[in-house]
N, C-alpha and C positions, 0 to 999 in steps of 0.2 A: 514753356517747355518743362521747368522743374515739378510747375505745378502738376503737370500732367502727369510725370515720372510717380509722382509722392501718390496722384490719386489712385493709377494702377498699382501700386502696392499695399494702397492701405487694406483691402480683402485679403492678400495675403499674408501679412501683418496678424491682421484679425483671428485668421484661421489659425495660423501659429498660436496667436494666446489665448486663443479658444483651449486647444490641446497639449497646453504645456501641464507640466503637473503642478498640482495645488495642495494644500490643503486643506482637511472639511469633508464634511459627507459621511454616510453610514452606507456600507455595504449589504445586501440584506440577503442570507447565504440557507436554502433549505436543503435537507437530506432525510435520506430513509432512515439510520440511526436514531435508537433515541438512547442518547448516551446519559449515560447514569452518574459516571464522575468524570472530572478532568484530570485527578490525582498521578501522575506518573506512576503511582505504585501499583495503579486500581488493577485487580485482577481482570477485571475484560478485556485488558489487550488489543483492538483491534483497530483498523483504517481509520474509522471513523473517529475512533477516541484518541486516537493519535494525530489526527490533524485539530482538532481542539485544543489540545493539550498543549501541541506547540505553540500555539498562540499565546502560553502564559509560560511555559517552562521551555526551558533549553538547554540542552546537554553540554559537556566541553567543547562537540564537534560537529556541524553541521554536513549536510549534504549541499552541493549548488545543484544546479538546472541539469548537471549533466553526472550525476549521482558522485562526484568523487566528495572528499573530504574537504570542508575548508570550517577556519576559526569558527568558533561560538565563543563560550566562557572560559576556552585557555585558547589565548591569540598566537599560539606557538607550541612547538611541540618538536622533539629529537627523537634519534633512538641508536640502539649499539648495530653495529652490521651485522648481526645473529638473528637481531630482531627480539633478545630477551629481555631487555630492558629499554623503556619508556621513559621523558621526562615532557609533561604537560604541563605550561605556567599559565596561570589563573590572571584571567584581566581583573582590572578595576570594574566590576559592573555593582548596580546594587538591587537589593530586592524589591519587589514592590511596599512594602514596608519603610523602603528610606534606610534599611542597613546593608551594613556591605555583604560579600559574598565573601564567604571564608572557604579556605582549606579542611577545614573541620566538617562543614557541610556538605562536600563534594565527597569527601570519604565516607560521611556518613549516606548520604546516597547510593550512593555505587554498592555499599554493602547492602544496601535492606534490595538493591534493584538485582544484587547476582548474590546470593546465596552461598554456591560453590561457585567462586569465579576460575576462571584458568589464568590467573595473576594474584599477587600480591600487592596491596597498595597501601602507598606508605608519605606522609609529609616532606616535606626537605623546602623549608622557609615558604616561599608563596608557589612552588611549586609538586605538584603529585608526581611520585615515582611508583612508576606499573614492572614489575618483576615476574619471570615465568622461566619455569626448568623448559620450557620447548619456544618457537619461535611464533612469536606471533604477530606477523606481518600486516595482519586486517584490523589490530586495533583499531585505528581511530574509525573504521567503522560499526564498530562494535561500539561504540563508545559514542555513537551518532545514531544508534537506536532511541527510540523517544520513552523507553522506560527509562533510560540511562538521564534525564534531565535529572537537574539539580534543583532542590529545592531546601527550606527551613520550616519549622511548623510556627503557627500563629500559636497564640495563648489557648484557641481556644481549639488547637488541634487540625486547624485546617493547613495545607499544604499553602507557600508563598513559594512564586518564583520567580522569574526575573525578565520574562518576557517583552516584545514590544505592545502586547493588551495583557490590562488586566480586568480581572471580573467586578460589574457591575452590577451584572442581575445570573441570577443561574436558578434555572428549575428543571433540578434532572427528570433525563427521557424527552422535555417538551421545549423548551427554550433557551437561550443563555444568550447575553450583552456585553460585550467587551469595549473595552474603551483603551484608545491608545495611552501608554507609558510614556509621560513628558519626561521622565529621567532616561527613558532605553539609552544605555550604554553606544547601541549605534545606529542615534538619531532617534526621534520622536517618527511615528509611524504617518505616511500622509493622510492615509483614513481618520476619524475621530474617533466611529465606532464600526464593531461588527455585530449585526442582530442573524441570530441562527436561529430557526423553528428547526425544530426537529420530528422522526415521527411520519413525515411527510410522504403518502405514496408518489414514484413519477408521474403519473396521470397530474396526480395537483400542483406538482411541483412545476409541471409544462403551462399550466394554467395561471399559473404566481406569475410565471417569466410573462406570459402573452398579456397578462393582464398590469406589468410593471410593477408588479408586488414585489417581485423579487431578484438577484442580479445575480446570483450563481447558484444553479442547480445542480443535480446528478443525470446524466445521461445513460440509459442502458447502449452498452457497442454495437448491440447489433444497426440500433437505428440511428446511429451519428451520422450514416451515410448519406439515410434518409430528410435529415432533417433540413427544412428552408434555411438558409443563409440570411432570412431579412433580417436587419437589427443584432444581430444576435452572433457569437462563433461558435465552432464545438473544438476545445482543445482535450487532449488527449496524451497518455503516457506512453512509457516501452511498456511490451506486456508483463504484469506487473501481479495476474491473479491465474490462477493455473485450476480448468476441470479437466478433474482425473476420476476416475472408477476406481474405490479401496473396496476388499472382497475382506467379509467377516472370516476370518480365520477360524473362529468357532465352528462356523457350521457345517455341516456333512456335506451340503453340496459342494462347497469351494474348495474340501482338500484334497481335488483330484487336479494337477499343472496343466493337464489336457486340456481339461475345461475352462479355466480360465486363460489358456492361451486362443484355444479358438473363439474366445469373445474379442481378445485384444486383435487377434490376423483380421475378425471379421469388420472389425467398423473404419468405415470408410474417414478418416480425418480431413480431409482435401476437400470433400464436399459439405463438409460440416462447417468447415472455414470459410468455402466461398459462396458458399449457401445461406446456413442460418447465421453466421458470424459475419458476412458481408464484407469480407477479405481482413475484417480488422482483425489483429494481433498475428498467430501463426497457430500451425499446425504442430501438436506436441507429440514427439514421440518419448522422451524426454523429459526428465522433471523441474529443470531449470533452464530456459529460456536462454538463445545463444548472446545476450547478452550479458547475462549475469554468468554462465560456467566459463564460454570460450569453446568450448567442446561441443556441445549441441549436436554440430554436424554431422558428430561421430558417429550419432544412431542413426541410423535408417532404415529402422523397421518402417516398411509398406503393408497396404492391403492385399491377403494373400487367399482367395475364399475356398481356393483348392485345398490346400494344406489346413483351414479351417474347417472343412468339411471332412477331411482324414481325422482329422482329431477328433470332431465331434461325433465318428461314424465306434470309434472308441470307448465313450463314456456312457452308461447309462444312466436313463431319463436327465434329459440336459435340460434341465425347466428351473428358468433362476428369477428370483425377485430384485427389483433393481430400485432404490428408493431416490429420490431427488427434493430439494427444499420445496415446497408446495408454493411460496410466496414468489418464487424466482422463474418467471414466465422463459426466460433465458436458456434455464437449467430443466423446464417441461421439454422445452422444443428439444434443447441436445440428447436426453435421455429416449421419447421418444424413436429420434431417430438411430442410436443405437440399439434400440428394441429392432428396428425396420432390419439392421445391418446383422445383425446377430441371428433374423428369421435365414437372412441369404445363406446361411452356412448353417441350417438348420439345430440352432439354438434357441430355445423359447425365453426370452424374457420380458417379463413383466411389468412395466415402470408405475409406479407408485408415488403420488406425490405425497409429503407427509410433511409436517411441521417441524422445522429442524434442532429443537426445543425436545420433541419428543421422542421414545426410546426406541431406538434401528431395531427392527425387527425381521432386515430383509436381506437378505445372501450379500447383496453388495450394494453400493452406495455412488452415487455420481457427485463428488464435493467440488467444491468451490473453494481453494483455499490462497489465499492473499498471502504473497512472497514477502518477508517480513523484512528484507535488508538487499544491496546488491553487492554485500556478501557472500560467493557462493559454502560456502560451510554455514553461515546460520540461516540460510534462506531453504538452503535443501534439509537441515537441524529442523527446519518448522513443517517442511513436506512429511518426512516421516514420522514424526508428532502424529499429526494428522491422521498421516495412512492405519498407523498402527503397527507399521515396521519397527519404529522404536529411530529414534538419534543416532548416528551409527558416525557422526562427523563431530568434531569439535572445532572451537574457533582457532586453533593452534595447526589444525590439520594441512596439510600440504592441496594441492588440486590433484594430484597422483591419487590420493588417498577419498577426497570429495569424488571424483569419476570412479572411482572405484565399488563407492560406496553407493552410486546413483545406480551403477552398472547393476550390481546385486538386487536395488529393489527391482528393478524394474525387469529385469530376468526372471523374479520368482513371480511375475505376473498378478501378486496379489494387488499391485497397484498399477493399474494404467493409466499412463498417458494420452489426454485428449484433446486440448487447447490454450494455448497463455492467449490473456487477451488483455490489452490496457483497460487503467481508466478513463472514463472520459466524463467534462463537464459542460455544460453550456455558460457563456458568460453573455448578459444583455449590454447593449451598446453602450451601457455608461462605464463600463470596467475598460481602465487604462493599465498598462504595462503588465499585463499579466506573462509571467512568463512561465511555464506550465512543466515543474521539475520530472526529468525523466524517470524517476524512479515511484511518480504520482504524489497524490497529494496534493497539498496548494501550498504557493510561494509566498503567503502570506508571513510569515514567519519571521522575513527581513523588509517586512514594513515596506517595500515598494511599491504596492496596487494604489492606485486612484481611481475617483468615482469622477466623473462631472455632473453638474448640477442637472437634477428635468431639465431645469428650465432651456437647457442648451442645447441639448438632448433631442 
């Protein structure tokens, strides 16, 4: 009778320490990017170079899986009930170098990373003090931006940080080798290594995975819907990248509000969403996604092709050029079908695909622009970057004041709202615990993912 008991358990037994986590393994991670530095300071700024980055540098403040604030390199943190004053206490971590992390380096960071910051910051023994004549309630998400990581320089001028990988091999644009941190402050990571090709179009990057070359991809959203299940998941973000149409200000055709508002009545959003985007993310009327303002709801501008057709019966010769990134099959289809939308209300435009490297040359523009924080003042701070409306938010700003300021651009219709849509990734079936941060990106950061071996596989 025992014997029999022990034998039906021993497969389940099994299965458990099959799948428990270990460590060992390389992760083998491809992307379209071909990022050039990991540096926190590096002027490219973007998704991509920001989740590399984090892999070796980490700010005081982390994001978790559900974008709020928690510990990095200060394990703590207070503040006055005004919100003007900050005190962040610096853990023991140390660099990849084997020294410790100071006070001195943390300030010295935060300056070369904010230029004109909206605080003062200042030492007070192992802890940084943040001072501001207005209130600033979003620090520690400001402060949990991946420029804002902390680092030291080498002798020989390279960036050191403190991360759970540090660099192995690096060849910007094309490749880089990380290796986990046996001193990381919290824990040694269960991976060994991480190998990133970069560079890589989707098409080979689908072919890496089918072929077990490779164990996290990029996904375009439209076809996560689409894609087999075997082996393999598709995780995905809150929508986290927003296309919008920014109208050249300069040019004679766009400064008439007629005309650009019967482009905005005329394209259908709803079908754009449940059509080419394949229900993922949502329909933008909007420049911050109702997860990150709160307010979202608040607009409901619809399609109106009567009222589009009054206004376009208004302007003359309505004939616009519309340019869209030539490499972003995503960003053809959407533009495309806003040419279709804009014919119904007797608007001509033109879609153009063009090298997004090269100089706009065309009435307006269909961009793609990547939400930098779920901050709503520095997320909508990087929309109108972008648009050309100019920053009209600061990180001190109230949400009275952010709605406020979304309301203006998007009333003067140089910039429309089209779609937020997530990221999305493929992982092949040897990726364990992946758990897939809502605000995108990868959770690699805190050293949780595991591989299992082939052999198990």
């Amino acid at each position: 009778m025992f014997r029999s008991i022990v034998a039906s358990l021993l497969p389940v037994l099994c299965a458990q320490a099959a799948v428990r986590p270990h460590y060992g393994g390389t992760l083998k991670v491809e992307m379209r990017a071909a990022v050039q530095s990991l540096s926190p300071s590096s002027t490219e700024a973007n998704a991509a170079q920001d989740r590399l980055s984090a892999l070796v540098f980490e700010p005081l403040v982390a994001l978790d899986a559900n974008a709020q604030p928690r510990p990095a390199l200060a394990f703590s943190w207070q503040h006055t009930p005004d919100y003007k004053l900050w005190q962040f206490w610096l853990r023991l971590a140390k660099l990849h170098d084997g020294s410790p992390v100071s006070v001195a380096q943390v300030l010295a960071s935060l300056s070369t990373a904010n230029p004109k910051p909206a605080w003062r910051a200042r030492a007070e023994g192992e802890s940084i003090i943040f001072e501001s004549e207005v209130p600033l309630p979003t620090l520690p998400l400001q402060l949990a931006l991946q420029k804002n990581a902390i680092y030291s320089k080498a002798a020989n001028g390279d960036p050191v940080g403190t991360g759970p990988f540090r660099v192995l091999e690096w060849q910007a644009g094309k490749r880089a080798v990380m290796v986990a941190n046996d001193d990381y402050w919290n824990g040694r990571p269960f991976l060994d290594a991480i190998e990133i090709a970069m560079d890589r179009p989707l098409r080979e990057q689908m072919i890496s995975l089918e072929l077990g070359r490779a164990d996290l991809i990029e996904v375009e959203v439209d076809q996560a819907r689409r894609m087999s299940p075997t082996a393999r998941r598709i995780v995905t973000s809150a929508p986290v990248e927003l296309f919008m149409i920014t109208f050249d200000q300069e040019r004679r055709a766009t400064q008439d509000p007629r005309l650009r508002e019967a482009v905005a009545l005329a394209i259908d959003r709803q079908a754009i969403h449940e059509v080419l985007l394949q229900r993922q993310g949502e329909p933008a009327f909007t420049l911050l996604p109702q997860w990150i303002s709160g307010y979202a709801m608040l607009f409901t501008a619809q399609r109106n092709l009567d009222r589009a057709r009054q206004l376009r019966n208004q302007v003359r010769n309505p004939s616009l050029m519309l340019n869209y990134d030539s490499r972003d099959a995503l960003a053809r289809s959407i533009a495309e079908r806003i040419a279709l939308n804009a014919q119904d209300a007797g608007v001509i435009v033109q879609p153009v695909g063009q090298n997004s490297s090269a100089r706009n040359n065309a009435d307006m523009r269909l961009t793609r622009v990547r939400l930098l924080s779920p901050d709503p003042a520095t997320a909508l701070a990087g929309v109108l970057a972008t648009s050309g409306e100019g920053a009209q938010t600061t990180p001190g700003s109230s949400l009275e004041q952010i709605y406020r300021a979304e309301q203006s651009a998007v009333e003067s219709f140089y910039v429309i709202p089209i779609a937020a849509v997530p990221e999305a990734f493929t992982l092949s079936g040897r990726v364990r615990n992946w758990s897939q941060p809502r605000s995108g990106g990868w959770p690699l950061a805190w050293g949780e993912v595991w591989v299992e071996s082939r052999e198990t596989n």
